[in-house]
N, CA, C and O of each residue as an XYZ file, in Angstrom:
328
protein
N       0.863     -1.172      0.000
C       0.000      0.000      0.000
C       0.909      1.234      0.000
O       1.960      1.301      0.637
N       0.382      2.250     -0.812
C       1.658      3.271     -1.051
C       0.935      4.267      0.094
O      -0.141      3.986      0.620
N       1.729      5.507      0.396
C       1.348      6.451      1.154
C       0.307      7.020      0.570
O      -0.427      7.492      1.439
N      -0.163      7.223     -0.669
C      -1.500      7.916     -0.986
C      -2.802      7.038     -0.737
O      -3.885      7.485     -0.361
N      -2.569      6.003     -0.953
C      -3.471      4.667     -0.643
C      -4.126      4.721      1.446
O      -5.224      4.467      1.942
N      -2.832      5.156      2.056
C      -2.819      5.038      3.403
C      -4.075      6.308      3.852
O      -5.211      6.200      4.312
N      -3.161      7.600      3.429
C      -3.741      8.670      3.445
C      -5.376      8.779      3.354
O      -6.167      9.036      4.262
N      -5.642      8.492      1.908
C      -7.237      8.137      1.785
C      -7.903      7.353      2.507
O      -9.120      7.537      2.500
N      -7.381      6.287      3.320
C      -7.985      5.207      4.149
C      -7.728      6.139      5.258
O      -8.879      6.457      5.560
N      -6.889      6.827      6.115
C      -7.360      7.730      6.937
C      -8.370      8.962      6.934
O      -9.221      9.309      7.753
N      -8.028      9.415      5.896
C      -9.324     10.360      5.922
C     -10.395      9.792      6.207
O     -11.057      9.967      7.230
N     -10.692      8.882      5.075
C     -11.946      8.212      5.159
C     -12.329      7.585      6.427
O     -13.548      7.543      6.595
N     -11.454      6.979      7.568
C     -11.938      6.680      8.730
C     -12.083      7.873      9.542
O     -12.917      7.917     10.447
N     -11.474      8.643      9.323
C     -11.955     10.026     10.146
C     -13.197     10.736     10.107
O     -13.788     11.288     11.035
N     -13.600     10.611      8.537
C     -14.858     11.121      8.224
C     -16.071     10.318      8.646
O     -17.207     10.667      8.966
N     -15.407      8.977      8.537
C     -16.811      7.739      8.632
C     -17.864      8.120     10.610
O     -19.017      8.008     11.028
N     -16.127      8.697     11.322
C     -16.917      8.736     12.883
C     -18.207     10.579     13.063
O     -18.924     11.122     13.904
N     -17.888     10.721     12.099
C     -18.582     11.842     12.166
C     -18.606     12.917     10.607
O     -18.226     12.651      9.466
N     -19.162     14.055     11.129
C     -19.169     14.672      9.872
C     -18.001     15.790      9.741
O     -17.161     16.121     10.576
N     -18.216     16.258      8.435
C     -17.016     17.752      8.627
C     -17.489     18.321      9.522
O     -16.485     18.868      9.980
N     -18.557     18.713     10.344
C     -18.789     19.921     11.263
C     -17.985     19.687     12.502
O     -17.473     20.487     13.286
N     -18.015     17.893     12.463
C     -17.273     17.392     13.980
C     -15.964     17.194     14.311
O     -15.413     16.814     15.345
N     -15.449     17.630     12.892
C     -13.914     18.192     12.908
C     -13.530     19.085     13.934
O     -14.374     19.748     14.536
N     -11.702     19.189     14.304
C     -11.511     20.325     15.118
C     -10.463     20.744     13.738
O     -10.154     20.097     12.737
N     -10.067     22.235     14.242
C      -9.332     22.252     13.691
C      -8.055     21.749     12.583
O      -7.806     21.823     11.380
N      -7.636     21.372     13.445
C      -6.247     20.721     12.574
C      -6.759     19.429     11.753
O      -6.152     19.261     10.695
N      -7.768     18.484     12.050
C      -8.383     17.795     11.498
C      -9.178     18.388     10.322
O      -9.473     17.728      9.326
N      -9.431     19.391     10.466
C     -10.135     19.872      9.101
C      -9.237     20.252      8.098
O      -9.438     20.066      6.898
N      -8.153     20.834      8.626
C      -7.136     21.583      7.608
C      -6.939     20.156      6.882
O      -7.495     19.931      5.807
N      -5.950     19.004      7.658
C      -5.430     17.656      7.200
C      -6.190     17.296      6.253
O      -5.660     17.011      5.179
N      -7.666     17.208      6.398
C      -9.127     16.754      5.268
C      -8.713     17.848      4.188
O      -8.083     17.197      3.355
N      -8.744     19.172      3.774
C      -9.125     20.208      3.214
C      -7.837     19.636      2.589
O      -8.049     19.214      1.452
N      -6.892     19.537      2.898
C      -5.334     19.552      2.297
C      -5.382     18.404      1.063
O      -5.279     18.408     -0.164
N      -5.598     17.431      2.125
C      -5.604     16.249      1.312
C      -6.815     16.311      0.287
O      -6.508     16.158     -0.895
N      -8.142     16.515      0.589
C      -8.656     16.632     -0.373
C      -8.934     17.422     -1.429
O      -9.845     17.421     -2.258
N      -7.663     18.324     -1.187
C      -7.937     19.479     -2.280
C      -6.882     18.972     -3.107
O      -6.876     19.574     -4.180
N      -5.924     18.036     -3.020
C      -4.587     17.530     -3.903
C      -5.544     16.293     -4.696
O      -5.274     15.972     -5.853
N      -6.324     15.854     -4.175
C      -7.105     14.158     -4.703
C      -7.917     14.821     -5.576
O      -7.965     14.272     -6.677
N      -8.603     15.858     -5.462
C      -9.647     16.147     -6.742
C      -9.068     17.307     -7.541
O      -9.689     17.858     -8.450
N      -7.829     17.649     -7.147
C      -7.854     18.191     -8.595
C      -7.062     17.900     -9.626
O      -6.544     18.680    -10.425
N      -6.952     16.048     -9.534
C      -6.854     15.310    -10.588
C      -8.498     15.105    -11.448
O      -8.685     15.149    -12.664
N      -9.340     14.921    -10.560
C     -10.732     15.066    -11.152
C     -10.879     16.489    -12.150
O     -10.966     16.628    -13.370
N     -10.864     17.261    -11.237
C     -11.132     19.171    -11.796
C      -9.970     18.578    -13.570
O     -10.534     18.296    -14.627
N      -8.622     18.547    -13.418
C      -8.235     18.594    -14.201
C      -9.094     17.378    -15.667
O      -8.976     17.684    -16.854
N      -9.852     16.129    -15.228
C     -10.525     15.287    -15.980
C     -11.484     16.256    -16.552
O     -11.553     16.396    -17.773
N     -12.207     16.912    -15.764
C     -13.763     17.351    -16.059
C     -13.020     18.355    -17.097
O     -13.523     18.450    -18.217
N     -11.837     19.121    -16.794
C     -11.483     20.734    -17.823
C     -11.860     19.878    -19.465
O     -12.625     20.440    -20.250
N     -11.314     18.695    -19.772
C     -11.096     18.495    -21.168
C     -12.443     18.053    -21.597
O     -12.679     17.738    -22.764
N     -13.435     18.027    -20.532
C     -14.927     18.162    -21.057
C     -16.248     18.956    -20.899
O     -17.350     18.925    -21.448
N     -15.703     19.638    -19.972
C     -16.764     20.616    -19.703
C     -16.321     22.338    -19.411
O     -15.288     22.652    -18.819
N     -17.149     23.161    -19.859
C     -16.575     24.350    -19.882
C     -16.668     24.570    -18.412
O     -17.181     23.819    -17.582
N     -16.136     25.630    -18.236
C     -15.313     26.207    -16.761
C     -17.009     26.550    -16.073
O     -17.217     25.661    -15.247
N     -18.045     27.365    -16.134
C     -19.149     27.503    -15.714
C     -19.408     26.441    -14.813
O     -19.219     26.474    -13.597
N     -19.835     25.537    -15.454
C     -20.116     23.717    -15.344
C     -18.985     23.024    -14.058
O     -19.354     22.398    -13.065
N     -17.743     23.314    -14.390
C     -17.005     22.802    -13.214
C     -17.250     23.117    -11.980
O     -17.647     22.485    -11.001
N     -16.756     24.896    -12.307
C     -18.063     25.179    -11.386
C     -19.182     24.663    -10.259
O     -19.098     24.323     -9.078
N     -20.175     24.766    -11.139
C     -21.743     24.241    -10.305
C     -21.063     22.334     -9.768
O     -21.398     21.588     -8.848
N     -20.128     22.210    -10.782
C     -19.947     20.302    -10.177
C     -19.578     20.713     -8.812
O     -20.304     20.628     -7.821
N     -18.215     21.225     -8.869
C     -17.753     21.501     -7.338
C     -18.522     21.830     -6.396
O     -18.396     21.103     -5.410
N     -19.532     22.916     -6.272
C     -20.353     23.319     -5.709
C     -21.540     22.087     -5.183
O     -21.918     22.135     -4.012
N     -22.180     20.821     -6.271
C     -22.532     19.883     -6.277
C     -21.952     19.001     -5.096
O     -22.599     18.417     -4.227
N     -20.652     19.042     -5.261
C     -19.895     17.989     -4.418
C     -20.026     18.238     -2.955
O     -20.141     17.370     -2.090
N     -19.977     20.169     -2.698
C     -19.896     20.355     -1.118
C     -21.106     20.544     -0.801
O     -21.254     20.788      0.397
N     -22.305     20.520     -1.594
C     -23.549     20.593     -1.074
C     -24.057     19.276     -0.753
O     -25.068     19.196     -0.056
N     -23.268     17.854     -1.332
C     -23.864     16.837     -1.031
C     -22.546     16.485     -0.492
O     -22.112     15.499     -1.087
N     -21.444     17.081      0.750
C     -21.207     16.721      1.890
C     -19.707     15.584      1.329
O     -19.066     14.767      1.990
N     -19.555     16.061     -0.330
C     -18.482     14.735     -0.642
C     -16.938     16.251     -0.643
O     -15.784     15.979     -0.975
N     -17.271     17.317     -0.313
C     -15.502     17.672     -0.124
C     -16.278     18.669      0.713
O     -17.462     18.935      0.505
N     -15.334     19.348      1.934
C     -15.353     20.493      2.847
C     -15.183     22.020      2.240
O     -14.510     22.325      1.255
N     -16.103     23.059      3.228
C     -16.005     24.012      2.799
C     -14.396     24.248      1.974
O     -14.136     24.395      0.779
N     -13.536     24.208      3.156
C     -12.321     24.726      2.431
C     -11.548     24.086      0.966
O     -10.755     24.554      0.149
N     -11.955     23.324      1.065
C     -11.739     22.347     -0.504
C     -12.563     23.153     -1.807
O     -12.161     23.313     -2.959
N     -13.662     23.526     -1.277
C     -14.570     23.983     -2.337
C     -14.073     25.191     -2.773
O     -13.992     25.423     -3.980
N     -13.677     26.111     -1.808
C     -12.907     27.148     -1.979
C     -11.246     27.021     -3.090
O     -10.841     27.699     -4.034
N     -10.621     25.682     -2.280
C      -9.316     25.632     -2.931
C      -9.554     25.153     -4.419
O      -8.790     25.631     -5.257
N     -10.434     24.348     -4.805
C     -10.608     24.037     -6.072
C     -11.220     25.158     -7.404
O     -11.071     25.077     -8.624
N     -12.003     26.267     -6.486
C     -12.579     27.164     -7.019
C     -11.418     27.763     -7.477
O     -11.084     27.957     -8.646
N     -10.590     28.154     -6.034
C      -9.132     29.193     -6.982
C      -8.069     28.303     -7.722
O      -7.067     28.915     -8.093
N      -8.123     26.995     -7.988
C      -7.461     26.187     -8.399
C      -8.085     26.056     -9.910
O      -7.480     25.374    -10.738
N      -9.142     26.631    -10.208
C      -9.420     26.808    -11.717
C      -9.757     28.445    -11.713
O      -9.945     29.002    -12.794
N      -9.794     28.839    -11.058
C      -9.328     30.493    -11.604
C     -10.639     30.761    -11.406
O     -11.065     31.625    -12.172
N     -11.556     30.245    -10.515
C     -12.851     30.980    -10.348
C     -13.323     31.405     -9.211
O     -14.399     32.001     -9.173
């Protein structure tokens, strides 16, 4: 199992005991960090098919249904220039 493999299996048990709200601090940053490096291999998939608007509303999609944290939504927003 490589360290990115590990990583995701921690987050994911962190998230499974509760939600983002039940984060503290430093636990949220660690989530926000990591999940702002994991999807924007996605962001970069979606650019070669959908115009920038559209990525957009996806991202927005994702933190309204609780699959990335405020601060992710933010980092991916300025991570495509919007």
């Amino acid at each position: 199992m490589d360290t990115r493999e590990i990583m995701i299996k921690a987050v994911h048990a962190l998230l499974s005991s509760g939600s983002y709200d039940d984060l503290n601090e430093e636990q949220n940053s660690v989530v926000v960090e990591f999940e702002t490096e994991i999807m924007k291999a996605k962001i970069d998939e979606l650019r070669k098919t959908m115009p920038l608007e559209e990525i957009k509303e996806t991202i927005h999609d994702w933190w309204q249904d609780y699959e990335i944290a405020d601060g992710t939504e933010d980092n991916l927003l300025a991570y495509i220039g919007g």
